[in-house]
SEDOZA-203221 format. One line per field, with one value per atom (N, C-alpha, C, O): residue number from 1; atom name; x negated, y, z. Coordinates in Angstrom, 3 decimals. Atoms other than C-alpha are relative to their C-alpha. Layout:
pos <- c(NUM, ...) $
site <- c(CA, ...) $
c1 <- c(X, ...) $
c2 <- c(Y, ...) $
c3 <- c(Z, ...) $
! end
This chain:
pos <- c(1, 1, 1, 1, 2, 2, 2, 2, 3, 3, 3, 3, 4, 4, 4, 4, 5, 5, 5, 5, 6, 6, 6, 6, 7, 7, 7, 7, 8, 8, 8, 8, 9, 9, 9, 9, 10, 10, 10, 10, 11, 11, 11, 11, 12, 12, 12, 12, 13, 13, 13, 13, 14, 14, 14, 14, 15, 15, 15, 15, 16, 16, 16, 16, 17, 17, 17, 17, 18, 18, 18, 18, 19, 19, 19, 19, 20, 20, 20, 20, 21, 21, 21, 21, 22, 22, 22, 22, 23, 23, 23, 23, 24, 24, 24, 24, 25, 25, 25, 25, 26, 26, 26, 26, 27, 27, 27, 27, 28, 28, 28, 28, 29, 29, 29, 29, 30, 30, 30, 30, 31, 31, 31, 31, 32, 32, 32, 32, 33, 33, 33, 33, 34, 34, 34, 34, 35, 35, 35, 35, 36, 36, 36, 36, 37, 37, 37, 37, 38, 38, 38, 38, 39, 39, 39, 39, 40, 40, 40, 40, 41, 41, 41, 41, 42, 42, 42, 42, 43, 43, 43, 43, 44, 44, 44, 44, 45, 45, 45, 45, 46, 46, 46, 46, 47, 47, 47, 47, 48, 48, 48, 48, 49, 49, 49, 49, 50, 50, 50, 50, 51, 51, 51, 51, 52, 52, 52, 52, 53, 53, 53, 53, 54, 54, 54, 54, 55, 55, 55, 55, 56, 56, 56, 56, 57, 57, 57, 57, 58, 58, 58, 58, 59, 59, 59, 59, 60, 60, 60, 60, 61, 61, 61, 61, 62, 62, 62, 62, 63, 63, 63, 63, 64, 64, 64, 64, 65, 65, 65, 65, 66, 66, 66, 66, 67, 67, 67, 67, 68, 68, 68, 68, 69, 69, 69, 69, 70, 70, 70, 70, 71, 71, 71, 71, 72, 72, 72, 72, 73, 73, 73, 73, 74, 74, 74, 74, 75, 75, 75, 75, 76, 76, 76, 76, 77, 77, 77, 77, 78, 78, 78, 78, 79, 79, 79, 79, 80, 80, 80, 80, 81, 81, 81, 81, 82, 82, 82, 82, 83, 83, 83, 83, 84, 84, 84, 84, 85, 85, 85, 85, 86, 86, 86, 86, 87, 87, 87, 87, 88, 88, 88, 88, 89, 89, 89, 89, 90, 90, 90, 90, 91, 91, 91, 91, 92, 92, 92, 92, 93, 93, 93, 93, 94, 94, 94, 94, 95, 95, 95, 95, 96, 96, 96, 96, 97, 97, 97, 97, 98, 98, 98, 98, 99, 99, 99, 99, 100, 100, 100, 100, 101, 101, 101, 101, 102, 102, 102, 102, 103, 103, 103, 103, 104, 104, 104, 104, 105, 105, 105, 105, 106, 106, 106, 106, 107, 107, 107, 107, 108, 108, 108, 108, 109, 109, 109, 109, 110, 110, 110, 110, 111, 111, 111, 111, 112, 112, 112, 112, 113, 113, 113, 113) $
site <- c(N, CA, C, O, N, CA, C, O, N, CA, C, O, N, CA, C, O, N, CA, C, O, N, CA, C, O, N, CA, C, O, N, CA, C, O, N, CA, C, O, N, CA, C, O, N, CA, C, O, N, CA, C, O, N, CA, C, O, N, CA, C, O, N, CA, C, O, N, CA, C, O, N, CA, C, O, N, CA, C, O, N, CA, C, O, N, CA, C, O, N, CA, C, O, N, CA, C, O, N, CA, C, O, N, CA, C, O, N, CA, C, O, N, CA, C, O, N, CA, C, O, N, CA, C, O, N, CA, C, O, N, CA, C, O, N, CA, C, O, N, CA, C, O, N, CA, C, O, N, CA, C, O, N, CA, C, O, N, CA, C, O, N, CA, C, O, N, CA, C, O, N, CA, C, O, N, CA, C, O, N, CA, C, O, N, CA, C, O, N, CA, C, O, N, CA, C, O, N, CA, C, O, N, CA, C, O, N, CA, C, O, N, CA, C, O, N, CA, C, O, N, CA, C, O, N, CA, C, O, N, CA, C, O, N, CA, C, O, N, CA, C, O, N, CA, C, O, N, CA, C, O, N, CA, C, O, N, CA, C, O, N, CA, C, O, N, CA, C, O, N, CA, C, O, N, CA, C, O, N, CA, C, O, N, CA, C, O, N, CA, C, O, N, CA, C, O, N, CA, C, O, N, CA, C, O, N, CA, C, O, N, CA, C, O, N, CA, C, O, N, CA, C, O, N, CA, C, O, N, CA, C, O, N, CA, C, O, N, CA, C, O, N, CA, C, O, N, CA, C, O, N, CA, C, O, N, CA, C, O, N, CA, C, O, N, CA, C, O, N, CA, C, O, N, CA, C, O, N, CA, C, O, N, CA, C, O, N, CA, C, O, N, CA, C, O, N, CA, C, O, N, CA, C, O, N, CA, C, O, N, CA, C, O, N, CA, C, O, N, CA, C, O, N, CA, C, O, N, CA, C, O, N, CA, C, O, N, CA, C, O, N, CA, C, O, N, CA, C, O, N, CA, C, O, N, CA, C, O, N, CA, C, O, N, CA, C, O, N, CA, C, O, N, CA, C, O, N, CA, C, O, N, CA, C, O, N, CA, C, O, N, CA, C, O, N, CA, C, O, N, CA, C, O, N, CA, C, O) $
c1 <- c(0.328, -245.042, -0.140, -0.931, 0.597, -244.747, -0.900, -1.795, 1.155, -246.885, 0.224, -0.678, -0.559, -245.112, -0.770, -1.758, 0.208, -245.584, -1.882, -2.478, 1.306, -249.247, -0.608, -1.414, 0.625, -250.239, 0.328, -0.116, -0.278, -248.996, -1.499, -1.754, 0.273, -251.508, -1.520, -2.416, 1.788, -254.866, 0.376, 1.315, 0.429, -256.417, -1.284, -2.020, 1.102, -258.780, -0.968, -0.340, 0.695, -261.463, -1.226, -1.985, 0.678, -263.303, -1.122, -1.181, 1.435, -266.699, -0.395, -0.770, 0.237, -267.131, -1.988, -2.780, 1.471, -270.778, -0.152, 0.572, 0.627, -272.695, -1.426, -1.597, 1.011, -276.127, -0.996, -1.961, 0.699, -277.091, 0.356, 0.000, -0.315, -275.298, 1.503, 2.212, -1.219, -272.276, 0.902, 0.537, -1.517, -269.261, 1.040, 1.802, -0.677, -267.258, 1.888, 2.774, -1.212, -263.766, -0.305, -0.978, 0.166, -263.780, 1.186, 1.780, -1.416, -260.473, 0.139, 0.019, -0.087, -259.818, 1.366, 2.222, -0.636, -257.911, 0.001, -1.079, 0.331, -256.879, -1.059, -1.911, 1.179, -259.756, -0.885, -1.607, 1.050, -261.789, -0.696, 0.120, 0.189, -263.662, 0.237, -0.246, 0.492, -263.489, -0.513, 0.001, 0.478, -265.714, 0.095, 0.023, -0.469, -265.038, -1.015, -1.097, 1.145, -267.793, -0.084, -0.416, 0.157, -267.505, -0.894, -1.831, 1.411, -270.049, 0.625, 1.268, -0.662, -269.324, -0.999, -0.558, 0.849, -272.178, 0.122, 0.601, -0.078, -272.930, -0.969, -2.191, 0.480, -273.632, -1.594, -1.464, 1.171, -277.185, -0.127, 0.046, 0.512, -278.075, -0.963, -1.014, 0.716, -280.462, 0.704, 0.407, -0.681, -277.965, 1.087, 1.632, -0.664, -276.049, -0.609, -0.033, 1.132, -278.880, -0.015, 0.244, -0.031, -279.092, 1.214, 1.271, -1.538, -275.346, 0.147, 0.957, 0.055, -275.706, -0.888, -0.400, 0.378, -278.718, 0.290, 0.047, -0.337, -277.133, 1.177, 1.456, -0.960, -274.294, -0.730, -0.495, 0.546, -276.919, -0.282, 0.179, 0.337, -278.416, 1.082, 0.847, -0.261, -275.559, 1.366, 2.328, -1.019, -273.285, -0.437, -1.577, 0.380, -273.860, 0.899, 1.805, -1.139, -272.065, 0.676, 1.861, -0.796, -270.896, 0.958, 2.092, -0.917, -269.008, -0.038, -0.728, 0.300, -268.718, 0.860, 1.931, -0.785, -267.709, 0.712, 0.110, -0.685, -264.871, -0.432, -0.759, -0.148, -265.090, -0.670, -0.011, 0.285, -267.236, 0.157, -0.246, -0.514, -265.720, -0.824, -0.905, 0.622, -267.905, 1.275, 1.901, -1.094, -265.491, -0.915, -1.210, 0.742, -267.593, 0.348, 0.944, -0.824, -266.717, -0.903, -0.364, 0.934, -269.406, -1.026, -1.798, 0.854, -271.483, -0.944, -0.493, 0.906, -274.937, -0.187, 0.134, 0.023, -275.509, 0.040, 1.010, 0.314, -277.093, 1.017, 0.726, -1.212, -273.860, 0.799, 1.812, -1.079, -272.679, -1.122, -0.827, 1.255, -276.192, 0.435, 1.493, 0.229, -276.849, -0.405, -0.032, 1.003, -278.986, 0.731, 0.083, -0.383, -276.330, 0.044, -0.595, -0.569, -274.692, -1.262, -1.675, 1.737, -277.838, -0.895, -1.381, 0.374, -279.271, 0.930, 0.604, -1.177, -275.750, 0.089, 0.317, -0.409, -275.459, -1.143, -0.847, 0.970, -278.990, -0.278, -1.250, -0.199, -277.962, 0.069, 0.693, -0.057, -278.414, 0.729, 0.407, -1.035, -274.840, 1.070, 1.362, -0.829, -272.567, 1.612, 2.251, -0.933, -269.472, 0.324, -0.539, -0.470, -267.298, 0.023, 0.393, 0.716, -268.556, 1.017, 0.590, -0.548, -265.929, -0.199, 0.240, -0.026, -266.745, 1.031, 1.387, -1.154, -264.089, -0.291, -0.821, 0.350, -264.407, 1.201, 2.318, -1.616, -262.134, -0.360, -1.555, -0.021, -261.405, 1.267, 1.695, -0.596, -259.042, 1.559, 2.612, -1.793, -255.806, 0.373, 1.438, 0.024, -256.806, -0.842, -1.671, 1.642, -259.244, -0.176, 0.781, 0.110, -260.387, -1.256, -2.285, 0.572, -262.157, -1.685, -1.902, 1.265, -265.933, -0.521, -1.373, 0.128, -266.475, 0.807, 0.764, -0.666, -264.090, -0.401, -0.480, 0.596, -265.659, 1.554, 1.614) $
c2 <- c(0.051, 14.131, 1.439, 2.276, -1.374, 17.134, 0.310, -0.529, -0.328, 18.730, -1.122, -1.771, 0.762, 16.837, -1.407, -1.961, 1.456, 13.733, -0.135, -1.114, -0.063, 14.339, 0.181, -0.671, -0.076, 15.510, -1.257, -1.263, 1.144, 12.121, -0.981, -2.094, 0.964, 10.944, 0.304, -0.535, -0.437, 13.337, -0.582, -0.735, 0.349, 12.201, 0.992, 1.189, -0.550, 14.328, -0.394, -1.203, 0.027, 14.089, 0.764, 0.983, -1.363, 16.729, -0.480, -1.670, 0.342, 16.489, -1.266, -2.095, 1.365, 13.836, -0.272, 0.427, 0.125, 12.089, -1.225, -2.203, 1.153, 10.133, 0.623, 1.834, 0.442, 9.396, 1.452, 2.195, -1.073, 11.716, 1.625, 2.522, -1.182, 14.475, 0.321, -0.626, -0.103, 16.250, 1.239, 2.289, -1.279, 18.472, 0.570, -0.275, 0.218, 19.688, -0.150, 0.008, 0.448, 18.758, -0.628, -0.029, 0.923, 15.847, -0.300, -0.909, 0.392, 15.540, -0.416, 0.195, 1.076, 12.253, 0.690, 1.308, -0.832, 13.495, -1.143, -1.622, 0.437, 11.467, 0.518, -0.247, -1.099, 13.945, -0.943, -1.660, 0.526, 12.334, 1.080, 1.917, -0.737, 14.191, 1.263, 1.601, -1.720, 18.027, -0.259, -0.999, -0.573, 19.053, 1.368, 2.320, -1.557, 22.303, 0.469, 0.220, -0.271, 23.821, 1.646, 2.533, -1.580, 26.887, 0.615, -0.013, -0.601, 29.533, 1.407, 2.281, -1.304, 31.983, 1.202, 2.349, -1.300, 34.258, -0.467, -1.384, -0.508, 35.870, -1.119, -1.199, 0.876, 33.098, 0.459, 1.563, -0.286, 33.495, -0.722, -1.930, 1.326, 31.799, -0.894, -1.838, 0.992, 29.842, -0.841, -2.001, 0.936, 28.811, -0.928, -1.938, 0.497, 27.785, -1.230, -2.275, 1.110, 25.792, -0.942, -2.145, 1.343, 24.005, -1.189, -2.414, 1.193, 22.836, -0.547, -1.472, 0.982, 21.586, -0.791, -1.919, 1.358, 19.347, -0.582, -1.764, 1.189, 17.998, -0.902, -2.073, 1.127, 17.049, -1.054, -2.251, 0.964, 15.761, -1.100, -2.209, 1.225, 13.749, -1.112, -2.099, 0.823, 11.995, -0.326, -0.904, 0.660, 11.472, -0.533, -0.081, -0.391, 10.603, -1.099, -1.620, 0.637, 8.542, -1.018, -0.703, 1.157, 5.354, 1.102, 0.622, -0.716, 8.238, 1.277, 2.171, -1.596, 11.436, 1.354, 1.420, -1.059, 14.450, 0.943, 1.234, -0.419, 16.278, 1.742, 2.507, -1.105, 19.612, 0.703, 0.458, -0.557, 21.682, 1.209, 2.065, -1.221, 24.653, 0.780, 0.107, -1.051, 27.622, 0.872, 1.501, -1.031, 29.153, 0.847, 0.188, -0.548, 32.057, 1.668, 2.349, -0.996, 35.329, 1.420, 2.508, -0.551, 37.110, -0.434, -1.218, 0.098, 36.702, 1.472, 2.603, -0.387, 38.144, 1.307, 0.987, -1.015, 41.438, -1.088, -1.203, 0.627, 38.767, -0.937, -1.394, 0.670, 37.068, 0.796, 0.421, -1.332, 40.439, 0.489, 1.195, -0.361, 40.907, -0.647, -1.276, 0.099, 40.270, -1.894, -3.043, 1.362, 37.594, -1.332, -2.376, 1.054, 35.164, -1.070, -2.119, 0.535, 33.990, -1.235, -2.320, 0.666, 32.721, -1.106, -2.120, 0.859, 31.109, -1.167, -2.286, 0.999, 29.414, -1.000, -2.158, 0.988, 27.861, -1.333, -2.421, 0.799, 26.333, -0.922, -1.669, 0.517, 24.852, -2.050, -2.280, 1.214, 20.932, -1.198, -2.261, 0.457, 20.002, -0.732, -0.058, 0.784, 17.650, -0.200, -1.223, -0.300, 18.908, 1.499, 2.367, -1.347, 21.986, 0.730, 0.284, -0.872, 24.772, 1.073, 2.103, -1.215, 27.266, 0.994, 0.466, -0.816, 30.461, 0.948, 1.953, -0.989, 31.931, 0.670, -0.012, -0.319, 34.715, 0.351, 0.662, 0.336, 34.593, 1.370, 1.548, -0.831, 38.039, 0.307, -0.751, 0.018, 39.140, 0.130, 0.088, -0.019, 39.499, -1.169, -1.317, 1.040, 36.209, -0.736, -1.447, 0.702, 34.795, 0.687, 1.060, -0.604, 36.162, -0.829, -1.080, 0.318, 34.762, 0.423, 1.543, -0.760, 35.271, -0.636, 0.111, 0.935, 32.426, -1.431, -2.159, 1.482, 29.488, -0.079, 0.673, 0.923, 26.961, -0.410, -1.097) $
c3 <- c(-1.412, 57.673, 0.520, 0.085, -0.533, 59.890, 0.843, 0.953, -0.656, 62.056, 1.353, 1.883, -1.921, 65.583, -0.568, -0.086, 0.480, 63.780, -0.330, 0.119, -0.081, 63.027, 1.262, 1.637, -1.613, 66.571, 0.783, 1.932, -0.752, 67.746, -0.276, 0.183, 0.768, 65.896, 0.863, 0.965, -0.345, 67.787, 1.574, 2.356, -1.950, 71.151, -0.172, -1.139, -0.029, 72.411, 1.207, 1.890, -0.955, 75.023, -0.150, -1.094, -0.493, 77.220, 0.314, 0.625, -0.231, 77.762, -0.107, 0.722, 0.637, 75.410, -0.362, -0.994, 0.009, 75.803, -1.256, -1.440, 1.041, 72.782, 0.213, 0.348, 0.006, 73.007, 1.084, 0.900, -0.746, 75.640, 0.055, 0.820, 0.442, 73.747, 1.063, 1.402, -0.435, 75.646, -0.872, -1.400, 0.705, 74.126, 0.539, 1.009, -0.665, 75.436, -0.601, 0.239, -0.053, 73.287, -1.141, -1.980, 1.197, 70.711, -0.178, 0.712, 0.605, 68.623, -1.252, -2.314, 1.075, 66.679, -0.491, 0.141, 1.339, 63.702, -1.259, -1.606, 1.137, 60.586, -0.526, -0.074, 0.965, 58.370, 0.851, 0.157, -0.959, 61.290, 1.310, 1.696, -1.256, 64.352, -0.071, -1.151, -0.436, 65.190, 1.175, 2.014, -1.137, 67.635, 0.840, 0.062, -0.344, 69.904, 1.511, 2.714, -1.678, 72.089, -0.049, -0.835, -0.772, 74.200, 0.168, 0.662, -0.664, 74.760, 0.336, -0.246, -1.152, 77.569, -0.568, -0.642, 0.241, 76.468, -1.583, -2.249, 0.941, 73.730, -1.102, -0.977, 0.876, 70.736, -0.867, -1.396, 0.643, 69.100, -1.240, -1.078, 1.017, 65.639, 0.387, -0.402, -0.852, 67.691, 0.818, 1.102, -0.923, 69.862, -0.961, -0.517, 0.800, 67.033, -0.915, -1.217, 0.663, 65.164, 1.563, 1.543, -1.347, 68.962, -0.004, 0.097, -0.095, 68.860, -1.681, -1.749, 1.469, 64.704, 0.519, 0.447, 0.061, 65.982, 0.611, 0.367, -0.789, 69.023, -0.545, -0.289, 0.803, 66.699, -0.635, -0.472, 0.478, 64.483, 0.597, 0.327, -1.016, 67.047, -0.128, -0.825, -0.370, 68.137, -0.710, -0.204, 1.079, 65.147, -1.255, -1.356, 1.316, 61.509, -0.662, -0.013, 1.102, 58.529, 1.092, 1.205, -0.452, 60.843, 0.818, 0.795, -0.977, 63.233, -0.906, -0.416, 0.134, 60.877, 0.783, 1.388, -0.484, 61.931, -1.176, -2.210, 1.273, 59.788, 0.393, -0.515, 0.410, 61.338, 1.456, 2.466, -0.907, 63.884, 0.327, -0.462, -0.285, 66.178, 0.819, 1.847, -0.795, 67.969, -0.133, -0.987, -0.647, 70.053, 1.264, 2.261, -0.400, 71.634, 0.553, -0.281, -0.316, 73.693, -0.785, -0.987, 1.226, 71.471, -1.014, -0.462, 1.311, 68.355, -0.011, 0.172, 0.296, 67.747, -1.342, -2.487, 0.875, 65.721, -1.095, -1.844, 1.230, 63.316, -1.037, -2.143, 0.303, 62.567, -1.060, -1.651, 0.796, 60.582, -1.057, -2.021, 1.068, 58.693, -1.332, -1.322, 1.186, 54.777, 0.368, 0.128, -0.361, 56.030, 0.412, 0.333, -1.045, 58.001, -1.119, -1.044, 0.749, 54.788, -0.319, 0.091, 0.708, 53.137, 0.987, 0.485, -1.269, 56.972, -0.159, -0.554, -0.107, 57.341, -0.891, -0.541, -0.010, 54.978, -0.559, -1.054, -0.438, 55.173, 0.877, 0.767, -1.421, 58.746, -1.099, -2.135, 0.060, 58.121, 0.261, 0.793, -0.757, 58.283, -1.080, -2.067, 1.310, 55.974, 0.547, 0.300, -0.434, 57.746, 0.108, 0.240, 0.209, 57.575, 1.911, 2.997, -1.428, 60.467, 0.285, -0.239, -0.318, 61.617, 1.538, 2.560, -0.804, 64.086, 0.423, -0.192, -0.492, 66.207, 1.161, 2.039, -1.385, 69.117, 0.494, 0.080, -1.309, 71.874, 0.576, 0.810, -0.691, 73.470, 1.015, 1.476, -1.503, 76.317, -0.765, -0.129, 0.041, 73.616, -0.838, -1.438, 0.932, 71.893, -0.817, -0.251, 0.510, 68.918, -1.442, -2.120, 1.733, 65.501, -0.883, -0.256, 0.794, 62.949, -0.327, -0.790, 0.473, 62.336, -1.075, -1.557, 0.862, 59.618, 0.422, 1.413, 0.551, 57.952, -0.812, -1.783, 1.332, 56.148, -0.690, -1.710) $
! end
């Protein structure tokens, strides 16, 4: 199966609401959900522990989630410390977490699970 043939396969929806929670892009995926939430400012590990529990909240085994995206136009000094590794991967999450920042010639990588 190639890739065309797989994308036939995602639906997505934008400011997808469950249980009070909103997102703003949910894409059904064989693997099962990705989630993809924007943050115009500068991402905090606080703000990041906020968007793992609202997933928590309003997903868990009957709906899992395969894969959650922070797409963010900056990341927090603390994101580049000794310390993140060790926080991260303490976060209370039974899904794979990837951080990407979006700048004005595109996106780069800040952590793939």
């Amino acid at each position: 199966e190639n890739a065309k043939e797989k994308g036939k396969e995602l639906q997505c929806e934008f400011d997808f609401k469950l249980k009070g929670m909103v997102f703003d892009l949910k894409v059904n995926t064989p693997e099962g959900i990705i989630l993809i939430e924007f943050f115009d400012k500068k991402l905090s590990f606080d703000g990041l522990q906020a968007f793992v529990q609202r997933i928590n909240k309003a997903f868990n085994e009957k709906i899992p989630i395969f894969r959650a995206i922070c797409v963010a136009k900056d990341f927090d000094d603390f994101f580049f410390s000794d310390d993140f590794v060790d926080k991260f991967e303490k976060l209370s999450k039974g899904y794979k977490m990837d951080l990407i920042k979006e700048d004005k010639s595109g996106f780069s990588t800040i952590w793939i699970d």
